[in-house]
Structures are given as C-alpha cells and as structure tokens.
C-alpha positions in Angstrom: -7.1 4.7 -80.0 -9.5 6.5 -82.3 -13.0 7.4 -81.1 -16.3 9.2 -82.1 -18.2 11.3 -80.4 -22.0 12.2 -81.1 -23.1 14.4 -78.4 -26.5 15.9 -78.7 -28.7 18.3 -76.2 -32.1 19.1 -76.8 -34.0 21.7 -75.6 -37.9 22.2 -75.9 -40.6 24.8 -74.2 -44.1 25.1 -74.0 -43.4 29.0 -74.9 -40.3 29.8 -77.0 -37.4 31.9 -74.9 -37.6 35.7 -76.1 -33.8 35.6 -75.7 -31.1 33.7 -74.4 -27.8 33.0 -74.8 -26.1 30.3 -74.4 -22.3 29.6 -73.6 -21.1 25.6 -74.8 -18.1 24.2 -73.8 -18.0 20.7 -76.0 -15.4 21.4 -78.0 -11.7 19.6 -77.6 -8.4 20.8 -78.4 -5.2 19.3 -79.3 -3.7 18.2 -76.5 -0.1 15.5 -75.5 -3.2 13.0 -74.9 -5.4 13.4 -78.1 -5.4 14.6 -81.8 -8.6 16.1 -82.6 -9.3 14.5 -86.2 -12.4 16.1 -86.5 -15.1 17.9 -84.6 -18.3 19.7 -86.4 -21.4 22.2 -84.7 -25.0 21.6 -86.1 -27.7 23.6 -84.8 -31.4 23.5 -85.2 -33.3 26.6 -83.7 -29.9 28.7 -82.9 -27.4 30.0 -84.3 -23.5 30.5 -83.5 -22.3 33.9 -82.4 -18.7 33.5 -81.8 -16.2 30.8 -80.5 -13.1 31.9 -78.5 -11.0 30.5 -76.0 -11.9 32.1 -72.4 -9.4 32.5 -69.2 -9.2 28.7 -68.8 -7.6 27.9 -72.1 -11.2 26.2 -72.8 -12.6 26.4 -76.5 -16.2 28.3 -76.1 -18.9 28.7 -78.2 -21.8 31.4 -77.6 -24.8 30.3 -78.9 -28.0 32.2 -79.4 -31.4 30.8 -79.5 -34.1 31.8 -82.0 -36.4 34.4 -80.6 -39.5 32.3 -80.0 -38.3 28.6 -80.7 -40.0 26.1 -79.2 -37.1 23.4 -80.2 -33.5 24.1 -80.7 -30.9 21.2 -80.8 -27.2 21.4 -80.1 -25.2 18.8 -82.0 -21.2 17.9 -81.7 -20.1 14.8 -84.2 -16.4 14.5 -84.2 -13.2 12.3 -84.2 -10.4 11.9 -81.8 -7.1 10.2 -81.9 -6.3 9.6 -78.2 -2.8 8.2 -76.5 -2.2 7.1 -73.5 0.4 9.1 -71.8 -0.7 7.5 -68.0 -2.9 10.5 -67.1 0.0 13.2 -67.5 -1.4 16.5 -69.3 2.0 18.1 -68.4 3.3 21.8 -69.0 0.8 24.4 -68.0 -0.1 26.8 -71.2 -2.8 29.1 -69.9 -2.3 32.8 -69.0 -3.4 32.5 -65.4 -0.7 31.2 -62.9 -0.9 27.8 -61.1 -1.5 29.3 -57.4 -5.1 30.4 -58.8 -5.5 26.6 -58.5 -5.0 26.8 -55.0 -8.0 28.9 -54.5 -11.4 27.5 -52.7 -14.5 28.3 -54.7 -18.3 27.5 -53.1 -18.1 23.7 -54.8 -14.6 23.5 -53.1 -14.5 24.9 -49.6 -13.0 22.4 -47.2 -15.0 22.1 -44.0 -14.9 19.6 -41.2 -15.4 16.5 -43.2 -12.5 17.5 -46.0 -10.4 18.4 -43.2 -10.5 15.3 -41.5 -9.6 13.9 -44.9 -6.8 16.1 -45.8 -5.0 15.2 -42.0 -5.2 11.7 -42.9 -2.1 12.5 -45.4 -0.1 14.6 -43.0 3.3 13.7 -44.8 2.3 15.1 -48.3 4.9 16.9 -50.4 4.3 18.3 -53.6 6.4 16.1 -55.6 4.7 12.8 -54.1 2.7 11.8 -56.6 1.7 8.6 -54.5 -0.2 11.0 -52.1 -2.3 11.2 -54.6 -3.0 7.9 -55.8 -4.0 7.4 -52.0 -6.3 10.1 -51.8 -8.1 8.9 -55.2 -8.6 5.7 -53.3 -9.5 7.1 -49.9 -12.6 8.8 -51.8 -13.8 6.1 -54.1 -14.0 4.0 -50.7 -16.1 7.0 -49.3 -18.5 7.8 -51.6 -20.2 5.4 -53.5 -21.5 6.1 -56.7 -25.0 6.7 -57.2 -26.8 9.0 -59.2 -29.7 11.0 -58.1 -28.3 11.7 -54.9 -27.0 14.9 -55.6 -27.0 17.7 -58.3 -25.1 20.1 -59.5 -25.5 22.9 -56.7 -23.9 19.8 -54.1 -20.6 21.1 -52.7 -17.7 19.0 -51.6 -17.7 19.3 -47.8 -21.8 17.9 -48.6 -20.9 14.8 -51.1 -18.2 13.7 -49.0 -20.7 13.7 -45.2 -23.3 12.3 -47.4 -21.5 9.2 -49.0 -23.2 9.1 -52.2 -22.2 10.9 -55.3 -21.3 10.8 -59.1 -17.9 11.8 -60.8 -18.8 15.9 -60.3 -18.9 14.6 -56.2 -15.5 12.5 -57.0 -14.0 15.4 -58.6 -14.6 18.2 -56.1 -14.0 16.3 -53.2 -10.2 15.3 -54.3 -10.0 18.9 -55.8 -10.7 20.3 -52.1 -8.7 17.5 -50.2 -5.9 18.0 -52.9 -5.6 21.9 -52.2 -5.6 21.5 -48.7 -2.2 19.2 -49.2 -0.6 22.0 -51.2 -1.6 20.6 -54.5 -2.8 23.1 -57.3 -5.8 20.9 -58.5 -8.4 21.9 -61.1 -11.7 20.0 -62.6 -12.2 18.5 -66.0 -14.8 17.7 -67.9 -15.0 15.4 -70.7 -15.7 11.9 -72.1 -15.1 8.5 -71.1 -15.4 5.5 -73.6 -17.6 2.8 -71.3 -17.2 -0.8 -72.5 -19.7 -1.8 -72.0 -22.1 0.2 -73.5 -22.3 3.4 -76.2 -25.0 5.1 -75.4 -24.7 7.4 -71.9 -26.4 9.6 -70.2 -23.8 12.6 -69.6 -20.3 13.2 -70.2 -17.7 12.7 -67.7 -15.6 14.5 -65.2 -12.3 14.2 -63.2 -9.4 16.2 -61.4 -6.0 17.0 -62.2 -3.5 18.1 -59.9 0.2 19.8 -60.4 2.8 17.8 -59.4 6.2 18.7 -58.9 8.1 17.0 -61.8 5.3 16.3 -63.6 2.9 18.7 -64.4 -0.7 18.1 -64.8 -1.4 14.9 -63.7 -5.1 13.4 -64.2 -7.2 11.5 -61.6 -10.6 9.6 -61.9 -11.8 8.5 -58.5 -14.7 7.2 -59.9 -13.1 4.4 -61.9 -10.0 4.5 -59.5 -7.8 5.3 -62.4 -5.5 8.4 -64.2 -6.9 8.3 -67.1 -5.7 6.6 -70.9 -6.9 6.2 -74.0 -10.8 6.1 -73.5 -10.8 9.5 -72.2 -11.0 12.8 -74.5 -10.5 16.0 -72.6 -12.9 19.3 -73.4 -12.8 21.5 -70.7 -10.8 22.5 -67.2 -11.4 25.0 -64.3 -11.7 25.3 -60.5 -14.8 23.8 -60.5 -17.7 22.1 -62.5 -19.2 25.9 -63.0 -16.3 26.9 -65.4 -15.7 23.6 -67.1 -20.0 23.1 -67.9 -21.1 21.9 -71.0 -23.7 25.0 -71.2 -24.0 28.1 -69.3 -26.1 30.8 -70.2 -28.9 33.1 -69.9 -32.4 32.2 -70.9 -35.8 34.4 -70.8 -39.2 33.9 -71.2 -39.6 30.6 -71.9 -41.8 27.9 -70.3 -41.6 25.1 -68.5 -38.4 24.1 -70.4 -37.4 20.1 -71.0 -33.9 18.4 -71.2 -32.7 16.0 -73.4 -29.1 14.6 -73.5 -28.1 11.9 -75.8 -24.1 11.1 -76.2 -23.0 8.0 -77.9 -18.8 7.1 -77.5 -17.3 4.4 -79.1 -14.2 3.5 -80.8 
C-alpha cells in the first residue's frame, strides 16, 4: 500500500521565544514493514541544526527557532510504501540490549491495578505469543477510548484505575502488563491510515513486545489489532517521552498556541 503523509505543527506566541530548541522525531526509516519513497522538512521561522539517529535507533532532527518569532511552522510531506508483514518488526538492530526493555520508567511502573492485570496471565512464557493477543484484548475491554480524559503526564498504573484513555493509555498499560510477564516491550509512535476520514488530530501510538521466535512483534489495543499496511512506523522507546514527536527547550515566549494538522491517506 502506498500512502502520504502531510503532517504539520504550528506554533504561535504573543512574544517570540529568545531561544529554544527543539528535538522532532517525525521522520521514518526503512524498515521489513515500509519503504520510505519520500519524506521532505519545510520550516517557516526555524531552522534545522542537525539530524542524527539517537540511542533508540530513532531518526532526530534538532530544530532551532528564530530568536524572536512570533510564528514558526514544522512541515513533514512524504511517501511510504508499506507491507503487511502481520505486525512483526523482527531482528533487533539498535546498540542497546533487549533487557533495557524490561526496565519500568515513571509512565510504566506497575502498581496494584497492573498487577492484578499481569496475575490474570499466570502461565505466560516468552515464546507465547497468544499471551499477548489476550492481554491486547483484556485492555481494550478496560479502557475505553476517550480523549480528554488524560494527557500526556497520565501513567499506566492511573489510565488503567481510571478506564478512560487514548492509544498513549493503550500503549503504556500493555507495555507495563507485558514486562511484568517477562516480555521486553517498548512504545511506538507513528501513523495510522483511518478510513474513514484523512484529516486527524495526532498521530498514532502502539507497543511492541519481543517474542521468543519472532522478534519484535507489534500490538494496537486501541483498534484490537497488530498492525498492517495502514500503519507507518517513526519512532520507538520505553515510553511516549522518548518516542515524542517534539521535545525541547523553549524560553521567553508567551502564552504559546498549538496547532496540529496531519492528513493520511492512500
């Protein structure tokens, strides 16, 4: 399947930052699931620094802002050939080792609620790849999705007691649940052709874990599904904090507004 992406983020302050700097994680690489055909940076109001790959694997760019502009725009356009290999990412390529993926961070701490979940599977092996398929089930039937119900501070151990969340919710709370069962599990970040509409209001986000046999392995508890050929895969880590779109620093600007627009289509 071929699809574009047109992903833009605007920014705009009543006072212009005096610096900041920004780090964007939007861009794909080549990957068993997708051919990146083409994939282009236009900024208005900043200006690109450096791009290199950081300890993830992910592709980075660092972005500086104009000192004093009161409007700077962040535009990916770009082309994808995507195959369905039945969410299977397989062999893992970056420098750090897979038990790293084993690690808690403050989205991913297990507490009473992700423990509860995690005993539920109590015969889990690290080749059972089923275990999995259960889990992604178990949590869409736990947490419905809603937006506006949490934000991007919301941990795991909170999405899951509250039963309300989006895919970031989805995504740590199978991420915690899947460590717990032995599982080296990390967070992806990325896109998701809808069909039923182009236009969206953010990208998309979903877990793989390691299985024993298979290697990466990809799971969307938000659809219910590993993904295929509507998704595009940008950026992975153990949480949403190192697979962000944009991280940065920003200082002295004013009372700053968000814009996201992000069109996907075949």
């Amino acid at each position: 399947m071929r699809l574009t992406v047109d992903h833009t983020t605007t920014y705009t302050y009543e006072r212009g930052a005096s610096y900041a700097l920004l780090q964007v994680r939007k861009r794909p690489q080549n990957l068993p699931s997708q051919s990146i055909l083409s994939w282009d940076l236009v900024l208005d109001g900043a200006r690109k620094e450096v791009s290199y790959s950081d300890h993830h694997g992910n592709l980075v760019d660092l972005v500086s802002l104009e000192p004093g502009a009161e409007r700077v725009a962040v535009t990916y356009k770009g082309e994808v050939e995507t195959h369905d290999t039945a969410g299977v990412s397989g062999a893992h390529n970056q420098l750090i080792p897979l038990w790293l993926y084993e690690r808690a961070t403050k989205l991913t701490t297990p507490g009473k609620e992700i423990r509860a979940l995690a005993d539920r599977f109590p015969d889990a092996s690290p080749k059972d790849v089923n275990v999995l398929h259960d889990l992604m089930g178990a949590i869409s039937e736990a947490i419905a999705y809603e937006t506006d119900t949490t934000d991007a501070e919301t941990n795991a151990e909170e999405a899951l007691k509250l039963g309300r969340g989006v895919c970031q919710d989805h995504a740590h709370v199978f991420i915690a649940t899947a460590r717990l069962l032995g599982f080296p599990t990390r967070y992806v970040s990325g896109y998701l052709m809808m069909m039923d509409r182009i236009e969206q209001e953010a990208g998309h986000a979903w877990a793989e874990a390691w299985v024993d046999g298979l290697g990466w392995t990809g799971f969307d508890v938000s659809n219910r599904i590993c993904p295929d050929a509507r998704y595009i895969r940008v950026a992975t880590g153990l949480d949403y904090r190192d697979a962000a779109p944009v991280r940065g620093l920003l200082y002295g600007a004013e009372r700053e507004n968000l814009v996201v627009s992000i069109q996907v289509q075949q």
